[in-house]
C-alpha positions in Angstrom: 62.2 17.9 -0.9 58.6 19.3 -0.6 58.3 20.8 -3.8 59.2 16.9 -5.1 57.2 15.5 -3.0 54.2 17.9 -3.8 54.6 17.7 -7.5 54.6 13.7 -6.8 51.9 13.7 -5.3 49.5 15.8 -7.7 50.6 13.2 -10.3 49.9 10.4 -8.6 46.3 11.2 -7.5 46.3 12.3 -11.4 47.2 9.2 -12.7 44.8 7.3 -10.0 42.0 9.2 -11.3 43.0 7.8 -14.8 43.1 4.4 -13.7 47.2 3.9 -13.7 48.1 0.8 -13.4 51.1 -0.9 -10.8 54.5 -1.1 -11.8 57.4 -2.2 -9.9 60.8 0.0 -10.2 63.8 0.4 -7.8 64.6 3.5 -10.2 68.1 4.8 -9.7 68.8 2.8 -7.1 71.7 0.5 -6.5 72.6 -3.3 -6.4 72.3 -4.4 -3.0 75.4 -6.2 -0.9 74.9 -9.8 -1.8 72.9 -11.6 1.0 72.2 -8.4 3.1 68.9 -8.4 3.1 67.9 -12.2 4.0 64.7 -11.3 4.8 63.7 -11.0 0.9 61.5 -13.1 -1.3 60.8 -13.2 -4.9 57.6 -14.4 -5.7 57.3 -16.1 -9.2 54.4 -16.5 -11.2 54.7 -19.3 -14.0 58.4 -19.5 -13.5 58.7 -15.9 -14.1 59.1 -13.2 -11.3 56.0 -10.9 -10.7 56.7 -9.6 -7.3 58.3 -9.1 -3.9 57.8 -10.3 -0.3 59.7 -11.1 3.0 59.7 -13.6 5.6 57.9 -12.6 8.7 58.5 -16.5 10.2 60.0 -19.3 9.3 56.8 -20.7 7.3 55.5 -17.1 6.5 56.2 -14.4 3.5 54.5 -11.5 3.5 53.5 -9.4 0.2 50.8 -7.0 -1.3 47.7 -8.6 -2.2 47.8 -7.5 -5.6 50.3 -10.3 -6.1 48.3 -13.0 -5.4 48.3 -16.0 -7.8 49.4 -19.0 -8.1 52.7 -18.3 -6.6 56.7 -20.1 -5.9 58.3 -18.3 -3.4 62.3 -18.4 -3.3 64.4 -17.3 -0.2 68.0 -16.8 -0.3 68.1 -15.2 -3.5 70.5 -12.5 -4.8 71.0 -13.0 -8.4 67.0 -14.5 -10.1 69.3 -16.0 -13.3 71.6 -17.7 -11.4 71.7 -21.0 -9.6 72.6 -20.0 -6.3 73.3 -22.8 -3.6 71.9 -20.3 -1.3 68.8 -20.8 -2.4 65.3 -22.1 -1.0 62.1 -22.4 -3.5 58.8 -23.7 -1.6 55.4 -24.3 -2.8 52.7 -22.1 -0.9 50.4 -24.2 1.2 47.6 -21.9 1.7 47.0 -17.8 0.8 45.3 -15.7 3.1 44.5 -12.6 1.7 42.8 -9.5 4.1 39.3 -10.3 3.8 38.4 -6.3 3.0 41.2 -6.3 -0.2 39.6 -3.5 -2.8 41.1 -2.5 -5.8 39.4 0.1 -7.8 40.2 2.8 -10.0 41.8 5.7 -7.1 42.8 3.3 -3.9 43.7 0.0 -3.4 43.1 -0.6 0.0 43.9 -3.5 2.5 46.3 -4.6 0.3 48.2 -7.4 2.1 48.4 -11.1 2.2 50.2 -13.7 4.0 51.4 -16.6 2.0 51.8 -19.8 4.2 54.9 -21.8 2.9 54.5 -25.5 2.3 57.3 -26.1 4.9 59.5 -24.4 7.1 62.3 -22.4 5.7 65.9 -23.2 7.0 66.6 -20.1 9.0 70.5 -19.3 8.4 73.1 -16.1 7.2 71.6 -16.1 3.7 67.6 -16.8 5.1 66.3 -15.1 7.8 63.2 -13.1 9.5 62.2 -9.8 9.6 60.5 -8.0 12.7 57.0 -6.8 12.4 56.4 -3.4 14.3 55.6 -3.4 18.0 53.7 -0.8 17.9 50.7 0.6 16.2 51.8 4.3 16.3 53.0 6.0 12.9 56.3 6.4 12.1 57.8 9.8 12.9 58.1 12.4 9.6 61.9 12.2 8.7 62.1 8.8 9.0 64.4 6.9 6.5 63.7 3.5 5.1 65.0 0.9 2.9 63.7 -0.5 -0.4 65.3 -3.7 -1.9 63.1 -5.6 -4.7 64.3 -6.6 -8.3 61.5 -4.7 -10.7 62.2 -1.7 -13.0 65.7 -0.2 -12.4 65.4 3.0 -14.8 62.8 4.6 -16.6 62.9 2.4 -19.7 61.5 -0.4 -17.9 64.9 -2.5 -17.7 64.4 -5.1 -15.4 67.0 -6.4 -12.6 68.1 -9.9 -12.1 70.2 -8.7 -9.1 68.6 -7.2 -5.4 69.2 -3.2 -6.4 67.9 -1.0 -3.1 67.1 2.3 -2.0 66.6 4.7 0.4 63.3 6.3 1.3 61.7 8.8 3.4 58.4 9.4 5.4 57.4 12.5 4.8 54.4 12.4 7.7 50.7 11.3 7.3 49.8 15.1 7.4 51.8 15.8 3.7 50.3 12.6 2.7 47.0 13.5 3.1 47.2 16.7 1.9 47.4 15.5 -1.6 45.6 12.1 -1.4 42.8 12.9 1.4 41.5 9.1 0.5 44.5 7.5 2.8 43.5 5.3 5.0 45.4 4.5 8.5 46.4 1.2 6.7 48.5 3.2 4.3 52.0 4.9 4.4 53.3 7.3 1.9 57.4 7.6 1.6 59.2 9.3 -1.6 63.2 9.8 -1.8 65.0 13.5 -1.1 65.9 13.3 -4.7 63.8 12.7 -7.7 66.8 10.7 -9.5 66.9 8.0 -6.6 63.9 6.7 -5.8 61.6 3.8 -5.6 58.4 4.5 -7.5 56.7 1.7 -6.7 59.7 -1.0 -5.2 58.7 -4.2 -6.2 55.1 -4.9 -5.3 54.6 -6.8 -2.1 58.0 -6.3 -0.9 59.0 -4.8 2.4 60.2 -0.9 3.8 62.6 -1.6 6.5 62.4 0.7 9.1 64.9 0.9 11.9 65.0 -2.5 11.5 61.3 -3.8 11.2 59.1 -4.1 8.2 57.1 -0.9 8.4 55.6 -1.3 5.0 54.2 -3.6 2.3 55.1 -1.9 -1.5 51.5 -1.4 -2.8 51.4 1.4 -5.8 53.2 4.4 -7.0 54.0 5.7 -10.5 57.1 7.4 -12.6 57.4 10.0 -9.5 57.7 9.8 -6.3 56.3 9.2 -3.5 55.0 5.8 -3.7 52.1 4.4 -1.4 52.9 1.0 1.1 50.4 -1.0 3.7 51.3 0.0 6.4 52.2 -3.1 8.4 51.3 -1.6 11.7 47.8 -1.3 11.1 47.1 -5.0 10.6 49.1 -6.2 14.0 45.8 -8.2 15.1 44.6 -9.5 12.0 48.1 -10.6 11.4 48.3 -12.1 14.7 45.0 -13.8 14.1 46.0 -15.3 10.7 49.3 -16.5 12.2 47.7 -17.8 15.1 49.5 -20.6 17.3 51.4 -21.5 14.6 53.4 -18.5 13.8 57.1 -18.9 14.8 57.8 -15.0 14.1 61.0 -14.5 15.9 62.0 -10.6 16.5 65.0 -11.0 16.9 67.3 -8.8 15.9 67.4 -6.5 12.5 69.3 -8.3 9.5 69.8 -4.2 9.4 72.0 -2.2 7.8 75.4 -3.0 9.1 76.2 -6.8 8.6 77.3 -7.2 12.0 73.8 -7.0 13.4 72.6 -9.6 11.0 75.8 -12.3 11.5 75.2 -11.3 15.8 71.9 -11.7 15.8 68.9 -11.8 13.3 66.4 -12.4 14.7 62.4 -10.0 14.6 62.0 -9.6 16.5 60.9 -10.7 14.8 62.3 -12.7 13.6 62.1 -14.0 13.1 61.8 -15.2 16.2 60.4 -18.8 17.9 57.6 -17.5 19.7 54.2 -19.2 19.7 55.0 -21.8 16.8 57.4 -24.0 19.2 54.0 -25.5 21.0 53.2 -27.1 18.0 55.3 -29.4 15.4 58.0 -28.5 12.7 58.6 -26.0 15.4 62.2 -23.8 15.1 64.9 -26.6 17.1 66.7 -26.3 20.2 70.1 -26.4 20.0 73.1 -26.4 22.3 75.9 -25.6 19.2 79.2 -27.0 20.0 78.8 -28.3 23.4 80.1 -31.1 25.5 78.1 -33.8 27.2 77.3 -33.0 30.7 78.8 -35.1 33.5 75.6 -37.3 34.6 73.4 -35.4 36.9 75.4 -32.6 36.9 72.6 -30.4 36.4 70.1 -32.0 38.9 67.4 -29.1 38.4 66.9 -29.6 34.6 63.9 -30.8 33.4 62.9 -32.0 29.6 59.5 -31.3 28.7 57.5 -33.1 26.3 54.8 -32.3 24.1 52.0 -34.5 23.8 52.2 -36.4 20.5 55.4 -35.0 19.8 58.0 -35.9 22.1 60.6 -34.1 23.6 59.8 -30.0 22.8 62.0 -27.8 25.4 63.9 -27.3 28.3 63.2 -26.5 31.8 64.0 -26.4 35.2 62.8 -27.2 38.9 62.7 -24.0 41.4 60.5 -25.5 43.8 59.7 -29.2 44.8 56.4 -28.5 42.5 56.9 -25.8 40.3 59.0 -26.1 36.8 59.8 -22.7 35.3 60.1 -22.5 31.3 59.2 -20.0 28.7 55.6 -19.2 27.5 56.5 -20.1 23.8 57.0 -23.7 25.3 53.3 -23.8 26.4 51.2 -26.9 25.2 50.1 -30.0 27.3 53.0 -30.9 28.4 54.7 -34.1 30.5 57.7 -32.7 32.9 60.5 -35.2 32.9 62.9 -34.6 36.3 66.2 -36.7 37.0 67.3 -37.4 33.2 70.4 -37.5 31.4 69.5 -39.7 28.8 65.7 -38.9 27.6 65.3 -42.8 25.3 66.7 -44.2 28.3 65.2 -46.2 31.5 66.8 -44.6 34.2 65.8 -44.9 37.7 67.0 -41.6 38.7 63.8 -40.1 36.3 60.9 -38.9 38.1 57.7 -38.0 35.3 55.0 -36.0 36.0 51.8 -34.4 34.6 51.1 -30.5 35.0 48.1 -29.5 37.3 48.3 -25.7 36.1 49.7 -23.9 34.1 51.0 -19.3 34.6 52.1 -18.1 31.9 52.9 -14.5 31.9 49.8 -12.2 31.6 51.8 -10.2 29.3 53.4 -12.7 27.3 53.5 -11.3 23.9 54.1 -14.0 20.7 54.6 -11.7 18.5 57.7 -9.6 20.2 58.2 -12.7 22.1 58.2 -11.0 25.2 57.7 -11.5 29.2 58.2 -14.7 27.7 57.8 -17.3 31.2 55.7 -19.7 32.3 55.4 -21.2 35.4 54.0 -25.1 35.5 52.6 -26.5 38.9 53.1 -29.9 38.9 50.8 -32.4 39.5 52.8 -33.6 42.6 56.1 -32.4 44.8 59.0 -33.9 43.5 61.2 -36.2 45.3 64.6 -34.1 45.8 67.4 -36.2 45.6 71.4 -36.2 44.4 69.2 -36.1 40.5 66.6 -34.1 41.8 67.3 -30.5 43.0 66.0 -26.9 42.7 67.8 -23.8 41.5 68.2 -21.1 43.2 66.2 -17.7 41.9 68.6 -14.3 42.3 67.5 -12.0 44.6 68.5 -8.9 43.2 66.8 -6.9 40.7 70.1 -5.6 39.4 71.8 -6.7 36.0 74.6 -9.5 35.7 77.4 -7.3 34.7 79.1 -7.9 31.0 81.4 -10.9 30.6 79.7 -13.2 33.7 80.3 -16.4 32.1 76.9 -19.0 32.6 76.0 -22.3 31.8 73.4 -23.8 29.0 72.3 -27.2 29.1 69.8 -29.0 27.2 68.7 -31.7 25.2 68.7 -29.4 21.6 70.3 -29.9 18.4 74.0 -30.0 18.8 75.1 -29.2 15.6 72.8 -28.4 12.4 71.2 -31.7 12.1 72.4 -34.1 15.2 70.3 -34.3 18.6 71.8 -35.7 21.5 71.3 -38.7 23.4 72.1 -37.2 26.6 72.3 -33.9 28.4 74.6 -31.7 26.7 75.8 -28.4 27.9 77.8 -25.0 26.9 79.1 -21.7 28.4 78.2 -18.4 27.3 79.1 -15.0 28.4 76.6 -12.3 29.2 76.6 -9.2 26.7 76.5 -5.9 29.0 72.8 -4.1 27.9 74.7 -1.5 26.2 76.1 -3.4 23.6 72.9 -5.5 23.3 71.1 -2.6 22.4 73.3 -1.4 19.9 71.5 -4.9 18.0 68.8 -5.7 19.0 66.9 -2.2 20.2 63.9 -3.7 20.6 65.1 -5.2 24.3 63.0 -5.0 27.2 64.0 -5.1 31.2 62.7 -8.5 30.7 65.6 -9.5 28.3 69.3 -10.3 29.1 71.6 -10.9 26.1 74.5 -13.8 26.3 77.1 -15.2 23.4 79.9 -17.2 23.2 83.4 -15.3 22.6 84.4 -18.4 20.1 80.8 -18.6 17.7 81.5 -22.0 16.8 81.1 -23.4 21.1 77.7 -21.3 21.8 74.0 -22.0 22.4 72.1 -20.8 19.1 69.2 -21.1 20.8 69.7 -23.3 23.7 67.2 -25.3 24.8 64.0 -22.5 24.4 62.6 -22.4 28.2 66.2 -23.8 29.6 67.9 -22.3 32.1 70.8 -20.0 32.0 72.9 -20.1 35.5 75.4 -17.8 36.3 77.1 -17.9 39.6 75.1 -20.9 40.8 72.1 -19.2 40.2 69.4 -19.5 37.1 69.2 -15.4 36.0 67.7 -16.1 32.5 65.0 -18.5 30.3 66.2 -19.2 26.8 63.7 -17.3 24.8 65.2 -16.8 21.3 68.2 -16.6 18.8 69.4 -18.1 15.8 72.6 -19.4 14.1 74.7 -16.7 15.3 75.3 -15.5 19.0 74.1 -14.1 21.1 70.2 -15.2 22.2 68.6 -13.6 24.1 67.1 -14.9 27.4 64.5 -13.9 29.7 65.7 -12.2 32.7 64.2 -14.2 35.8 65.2 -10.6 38.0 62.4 -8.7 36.1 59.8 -11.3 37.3 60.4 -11.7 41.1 57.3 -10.2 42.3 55.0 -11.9 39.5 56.8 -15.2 40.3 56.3 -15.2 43.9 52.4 -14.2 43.8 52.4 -17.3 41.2 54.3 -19.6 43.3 53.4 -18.2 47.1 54.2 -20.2 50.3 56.0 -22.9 48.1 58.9 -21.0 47.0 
């Protein structure tokens, strides 16, 4: 492998030197499963496809800023000459290309761009988000990747209509450098263990998956291996700056490479995925999937929050007379509504108030979407009541064990288009950390995983900041998921000591 990788290496900085130009190639790869990379996007250029990208969020794409133009991006592809009912095409509302891009005869350098879609995409098995790192560190030497794009698929520059992938592999900044000392720590070289099999330059823009994140941005390469990618890691905070408040990057789990990660779980991280966009509208929806209505007041500690201008936004719940706990995505100025069951309704059991503070988490991170809680002080004590009541917190530290079965309510979607009128609720079972971690390795102590046994009654996402109540008490804050269970919740038991220097003498 290192007498390939040498030889493509000299050739490379060879052809550099001679002013090569960038071609996209999947060469001797292999057409991809159908759907299983949902994260994908063809870029098209004047109806005709130029390049590759993926979705980071549900109004993001990512791809190399080479590629920028006057661009249609379409989701949900497999097959670029078919009409595919699968399909999503969108406009691009605005291009935001790293402000130090250079292209010049040896390097291009900085080369990424974000693309903001002109709407949301609809996040579902055949459309979904890919994590971002979580980390700025490099990727380990050895490690294998994945390639999926539909440039050049052999040598004589036939093009693919279909998603053909391959496999990759890093062989460590060190080799890297050794043959192009010009690499910069926003770069990442990878080549294949044989010369046959090989991306030698992907499709441009498109992303290298990772253990399940998108590690790298295709940038340039030639007819040999390796090929050079962004390195995705290395723009974390300009990223994060571009996104801003309204990124909705959900990490949730891998679409990876066995199909039942992406039907259990997608989400990125990543994806893709809630996180900071719900404060602000088109946000990802709420939704208790295949519930019942709640029995009226049955949930006395609920509370529906409401975004100024926007109406009703998430879920929460009282566990103190003045203290509403919720997740830190939800954060925005927000009106708490106690004592509902119907939100359009007058009802005298509803008690509204303003927020005099509010604690979110100090390491709340939007981008991995976690230590995601925050705590609202009200602007008075509530009047507890038969409709008014507090939760109980646990008071152990320890884990629920798998197959407790808890209780979601909300005021979310309750299929994929219909909101309630009234409370509506669900039971999900909790998914022992084990097997959550065989999906979804990104989870933290501050992350519990639940899911319905029958997909079709579960909480896709709850209501985000809703609480999840097992054995009378609320062990989890609805933090993320998507159309297939489980989500994944914040686990209150991490945050006992933060809550009660938050909360003090009032809890």
């Amino acid at each position: 492998m290192e007498r390939c990788l040498g030889l493509g290496f000299l050739l490379l900085a060879a052809q550099l030197a001679h002013g090569g130009t960038l071609r996209s190639q999947i060469v001797g790869g292999h057409e991809a499963r159908p759907h299983s990379r949902p994260y994908a996007a063809a870029l098209k250029k004047n109806g005709y496809f130029s390049c590759g990208g993926f979705l980071v969020a549900p109004q993001w794409v990512m791809t190399a800023a080479h590629c920028n133009g006057d661009i249609q991006v379409l989701l949900g592809a497999h097959d670029l000459d078919a009409v595919e009912d699968t399909q999503q095409v969108f406009g691009v509302e605005s291009y935001h290309q790293h402000p130090e891009y250079k292209r010049h005869h040896r390097m291009v350098i900085n080369d990424i761009l974000l693309l903001k879609l002109d709407r949301e995409a609809k996040l579902n098995k055949y459309v979904q988000v890919i994590p971002l790192p979580q980390s700025e560190d490099d990727l380990p030497k050895g490690t294998e990747c994945v390639i999926a794009g539909w440039g050049r698929i052999d040598a004589r520059y036939q093009p693919s209509t279909k998603l053909f992938m391959t496999n990759v592999t890093l062989p460590g900044r060190r080799k890297c450098q050794q043959f192009i000392p010009e690499l910069t720590d926003g770069m990442v070289c990878a080549g294949s263990r044989t010369k046959l099999c090989d991306v030698s330059n992907g499709d441009s823009g498109s992303a290298m998956v990772c253990n399940g994140a998108a590690h790298g941005v295709v940038s340039y390469g030639f007819h040999v291996p390796p090929s050079i990618y962004t390195r995705v890691a290395g723009y974390l905070p300009w990223i994060r700056k571009v996104m801003g408040s309204s990124c909705h990057l959900k990490p949730a789990i891998h679409p990876g490479e066995l199909d039942i990660k992406m039907k259990h779980f997608h989400q990125h991280l990543l994806l893709l995925l809630l996180s900071c966009g719900l404060a602000k509208p088109g946000r990802l929806r709420s939704q208790i999937i295949g519930g019942r209505e709640a029995k009226p007041h049955s949930r006395p500690y609920m509370a529906a929050l409401k975004m100024s201008g926007f109406g009703f936004g998430c879920g929460g719940f009282l566990v103190a007379p003045q203290w509403v706990m919720t997740a830190a995505h939800c954060m925005e100025e927000l009106t708490v509504v106690l004592g509902a069951h119907e939100l359009h309704a007058i009802e005298k059991s509803q008690q509204v108030f303003g927020v005099e503070s509010y604690h979110k988490h100090p390491k709340y991170n939007p981008i991995s979407i976690s230590n995601d809680i925050l705590l609202l002080k009200l602007t008075s004590k509530a009047i507890l009541n038969e409709y008014v009541q507090v939760v109980p917190l646990p008071t152990s530290s320890s884990d629920l064990p798998g197959g407790t079965v808890c209780n979601l309510a909300g005021w979310g979607l309750i299929d994929s288009y219909r909101s309630p009128k009234t409370l509506f609720e669900t039971n999900v079972t909790i998914v022992s950390r084990r097997k959550c971690l065989d999906v979804f390795p990104y989870l933290t102590d501050g992350m519990i995983c639940a899911g319905s046994a029958n997909q079709l009654r579960d909480s896709s996402q709850g209501d985000s900041g809703g609480p999840m109540v097992c054995n009378g008490v609320v062990h989890g804050v609805v933090s993320f998921g998507f159309d297939f269970p489980p989500g994944v919740y914040t686990r209150i038991a991490n945050y006992l000591p933060w809550i009660k220097e938050v909360i003090g003498a009032d809890l």
